[in-house]
C-alpha positions, -999 to 999 in steps of 0.1 A, spaced: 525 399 -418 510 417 -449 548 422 -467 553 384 -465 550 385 -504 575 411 -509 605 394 -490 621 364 -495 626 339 -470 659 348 -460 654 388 -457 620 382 -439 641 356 -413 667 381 -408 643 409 -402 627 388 -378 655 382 -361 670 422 -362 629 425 -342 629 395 -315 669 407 -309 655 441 -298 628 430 -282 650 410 -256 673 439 -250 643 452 -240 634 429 -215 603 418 -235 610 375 -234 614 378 -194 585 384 -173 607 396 -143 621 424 -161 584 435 -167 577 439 -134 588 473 -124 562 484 -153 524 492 -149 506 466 -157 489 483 -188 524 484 -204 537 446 -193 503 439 -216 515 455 -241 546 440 -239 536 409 -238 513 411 -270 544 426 -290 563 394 -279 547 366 -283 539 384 -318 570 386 -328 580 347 -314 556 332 -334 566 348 -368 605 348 -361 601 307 -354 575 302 -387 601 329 -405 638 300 -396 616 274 -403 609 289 -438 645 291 -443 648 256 -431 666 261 -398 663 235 -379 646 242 -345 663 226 -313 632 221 -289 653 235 -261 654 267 -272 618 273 -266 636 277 -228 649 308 -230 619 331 -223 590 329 -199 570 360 -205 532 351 -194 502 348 -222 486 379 -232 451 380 -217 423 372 -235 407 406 -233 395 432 -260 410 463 -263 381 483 -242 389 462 -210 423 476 -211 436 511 -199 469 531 -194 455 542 -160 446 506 -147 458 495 -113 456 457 -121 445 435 -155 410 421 -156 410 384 -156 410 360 -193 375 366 -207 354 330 -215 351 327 -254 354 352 -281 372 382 -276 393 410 -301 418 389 -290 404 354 -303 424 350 -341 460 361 -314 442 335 -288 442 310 -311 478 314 -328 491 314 -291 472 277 -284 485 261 -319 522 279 -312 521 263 -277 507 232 -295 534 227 -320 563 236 -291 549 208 -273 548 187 -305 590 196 -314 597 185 -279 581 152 -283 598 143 -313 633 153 -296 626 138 -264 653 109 -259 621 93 -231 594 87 -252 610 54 -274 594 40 -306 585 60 -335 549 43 -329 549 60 -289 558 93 -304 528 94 -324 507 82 -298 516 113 -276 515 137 -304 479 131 -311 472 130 -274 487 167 -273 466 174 -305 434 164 -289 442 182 -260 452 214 -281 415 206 -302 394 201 -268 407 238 -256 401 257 -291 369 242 -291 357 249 -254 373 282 -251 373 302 -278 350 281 -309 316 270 -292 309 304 -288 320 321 -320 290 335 -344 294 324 -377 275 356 -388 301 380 -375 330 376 -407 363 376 -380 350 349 -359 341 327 -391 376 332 -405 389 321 -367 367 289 -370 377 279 -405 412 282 -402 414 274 -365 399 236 -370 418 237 -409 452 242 -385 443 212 -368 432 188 -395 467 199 -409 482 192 -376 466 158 -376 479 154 -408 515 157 -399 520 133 -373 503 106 -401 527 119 -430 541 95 -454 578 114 -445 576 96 -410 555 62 -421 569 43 -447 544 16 -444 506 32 -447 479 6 -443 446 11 -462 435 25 -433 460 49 -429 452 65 -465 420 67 -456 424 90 -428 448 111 -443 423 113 -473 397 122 -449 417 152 -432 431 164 -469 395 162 -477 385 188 -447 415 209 -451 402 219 -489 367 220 -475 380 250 -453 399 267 -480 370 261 -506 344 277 -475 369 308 -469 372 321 -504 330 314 -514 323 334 -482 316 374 -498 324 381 -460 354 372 -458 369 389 -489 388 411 -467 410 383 -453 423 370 -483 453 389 -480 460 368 -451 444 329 -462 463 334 -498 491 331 -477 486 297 -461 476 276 -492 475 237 -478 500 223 -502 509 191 -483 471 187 -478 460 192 -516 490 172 -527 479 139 -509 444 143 -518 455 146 -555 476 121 -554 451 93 -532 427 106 -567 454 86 -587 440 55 -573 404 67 -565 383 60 -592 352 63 -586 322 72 -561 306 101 -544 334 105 -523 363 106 -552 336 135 -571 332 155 -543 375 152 -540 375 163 -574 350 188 -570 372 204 -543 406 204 -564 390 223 -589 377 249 -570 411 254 -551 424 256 -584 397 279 -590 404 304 -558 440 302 -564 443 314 -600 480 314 -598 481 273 -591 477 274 -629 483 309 -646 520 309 -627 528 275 -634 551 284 -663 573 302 -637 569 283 -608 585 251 -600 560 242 -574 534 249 -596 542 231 -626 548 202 -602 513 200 -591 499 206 -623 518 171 -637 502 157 -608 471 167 -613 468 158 -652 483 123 -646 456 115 -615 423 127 -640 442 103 -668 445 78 -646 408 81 -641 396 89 -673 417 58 -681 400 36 -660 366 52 -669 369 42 -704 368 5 -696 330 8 -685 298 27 -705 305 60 -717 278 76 -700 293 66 -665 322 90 -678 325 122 -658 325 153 -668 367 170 -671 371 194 -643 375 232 -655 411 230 -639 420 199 -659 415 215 -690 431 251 -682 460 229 -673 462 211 -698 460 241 -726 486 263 -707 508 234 -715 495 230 -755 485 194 -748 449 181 -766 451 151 -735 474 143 -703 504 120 -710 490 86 -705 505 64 -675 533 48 -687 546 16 -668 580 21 -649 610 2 -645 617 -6 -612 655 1 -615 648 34 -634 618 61 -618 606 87 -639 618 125 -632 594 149 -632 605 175 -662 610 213 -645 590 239 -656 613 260 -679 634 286 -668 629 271 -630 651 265 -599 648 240 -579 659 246 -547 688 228 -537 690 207 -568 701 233 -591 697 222 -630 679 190 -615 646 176 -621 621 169 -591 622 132 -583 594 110 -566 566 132 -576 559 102 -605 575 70 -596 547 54 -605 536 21 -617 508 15 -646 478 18 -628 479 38 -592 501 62 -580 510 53 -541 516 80 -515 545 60 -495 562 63 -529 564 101 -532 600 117 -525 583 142 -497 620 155 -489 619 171 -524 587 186 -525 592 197 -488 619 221 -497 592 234 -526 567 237 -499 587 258 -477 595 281 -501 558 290 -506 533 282 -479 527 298 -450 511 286 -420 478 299 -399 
């Protein structure tokens, strides 16, 4: 987990892979071949498995493999127990049973629940009985709920916020929800939002950069960072910038702002690596052209009601040697702007291309049903990692 920023994609996949290979010609992914072992050591087994599962699976999808949902079938080693490290001995006769709440256990607890979770939720979506797109959803929040009711009552309600580990398990524990909640609403499945649709998506984009913003102000959880750099929301700060395109104004729209610029803020390289990163760059031109939009808008009424420029805004714009965003400019239907690539950039899978979608816009509000989410998927997956 900590050399995820020294390998690629690929290497890290086929490492992975070299691990979970070993690991079942050791028996480890059945629990009948554990059963000839004291029970101290089928624990430990089972620890090193389901370890090694969850970051095999989140190290294909990476590489964008896709994932048949029946080949979560070919194991059946039990859950680790949710015990700390003192309850356990090499001489024990026989495990103690799941400890209520939080244990040393409770951040591997939790990454068990949301890998079950999303096994559940890849089932669903290839499940030939459950019909209509519109069913599908239905019984993917359903299992979300369900997954949200048993962080909560098992593991959360009892976490104190004072103690740094169990604060970092209830930020990104109910951020890997909100994100999951996000997912099943996502303009790649819906191609028709209703107002009320962007509204909720806004909402959970909103609480996904609350989290991130409460993780890095937290002097506590300094130590962690390692880890939180590595699952930056982009799908979640992406939506929220974009619903800011048509979000004028109100104490909701400055508080959105107010949260992109301190995740711009925590995450230096969003702006300082821009120059070199395609994914970067591309959020950048998204964030310029939602404050001009704005600003735009703004200028129609009294200057004072003006806001202040976000800190972000301006860094952004000065990297790229520009006194002001580029204006909206209308769009011809037949003809879609391309988003230029940030020099010296690959794009993955569209070598020498530009990035299209990202600002097919029209004169006055960018819409997020019209995004190309395919493209800045494959972006996405080569740079964020999950909780």
């Amino acid at each position: 987990m900590a050399t995820r920023q020294r390998y690629d994609a690929q290497t890290r996949w086929l490492l992975t892979g070299i691990a979970s290979r070993i690991a079942r010609t050791m028996g480890l992914h059945r629990e009948r071949s554990l059963a000839l072992l004291p029970v101290f050591e089928r624990e430990m087994r089972r620890r090193l498995w389901w370890q090694i599962l969850l970051m095999d699976s989140r190290a294909a999808q990476l590489c964008g493999v896709a994932v048949n949902a029946y080949s979560y079938h070919f194991w059946d080693t039990e859950r680790p127990r949710n015990v700390s490290d003192s309850d356990l001995s090499p001489s024990m006769q026989e495990l103690p049973r799941d400890r209520p709440g939080a244990t040393e256990m409770l951040f591997c607890e939790i990454r068990f629940e949301i890998g079950d979770c999303m096994r559940k939720l890849t089932a669903i979506e290839h499940q030939p009985a459950v019909g209509t797109m519109a069913e599908r959803m239905v019984a993917e929040e359903r299992a979300i709920d369900t997954l949200e009711g048993q962080l909560e009552d098992t593991y959360l309600k009892d976490c104190d916020p004072s103690i740094p580990f169990h604060q970092l398990a209830l930020y990104l524990a109910r951020s890997s929800v909100c994100q999951m909640r996000l997912a099943t609403r996502h303009p790649r499945r819906c191609a028709d939002l209703s107002p009320d649709d962007r509204d909720r998506l806004f909402s959970l984009g909103l609480q996904v950069l609350t989290y991130d913003n409460l993780t890095y102000a937290s002097h506590d959880l300094q130590p962690y960072l390692w880890h939180v750099g590595m699952s930056f929301p982009f799908e979640a700060f992406i939506l929220v910038v974009t619903e800011l395109s048509s979000r004028r104004e109100g104490e909701r729209v400055d508080q959105a702002w107010a949260k992109v610029d301190q995740a711009y803020h925590d995450h230096a390289d969003l702006i300082t690596a821009s120059k070199t990163n395609t994914l970067f760059f591309a959020l950048g031109t998204l964030t310029l052209r939602a404050w001009e939009m704005r600003m735009a808008w703004m200028r129609r009424g009294p200057i004072l009601s003006q806001p202040v420029e976000p800190q972000s805004v301006a860094r952004l714009r000065a990297l790229r040697g520009q006194s002001r965003a580029p204006s909206p400019t209308p769009v011809p239907v037949a003809g879609p702007l391309m988003l230029p690539p940030a020099p010296g950039n690959w794009i993955p899978g569209e070598s020498g291309s530009s990035m299209v979608g990202v600002e097919n816009l029209g004169p006055s509000e960018m819409d997020i049903s019209q995004i190309d989410w395919e493209c800045w998927q494959n972006l996405i997956q080569e740079h964020v990692d999950f909780f």
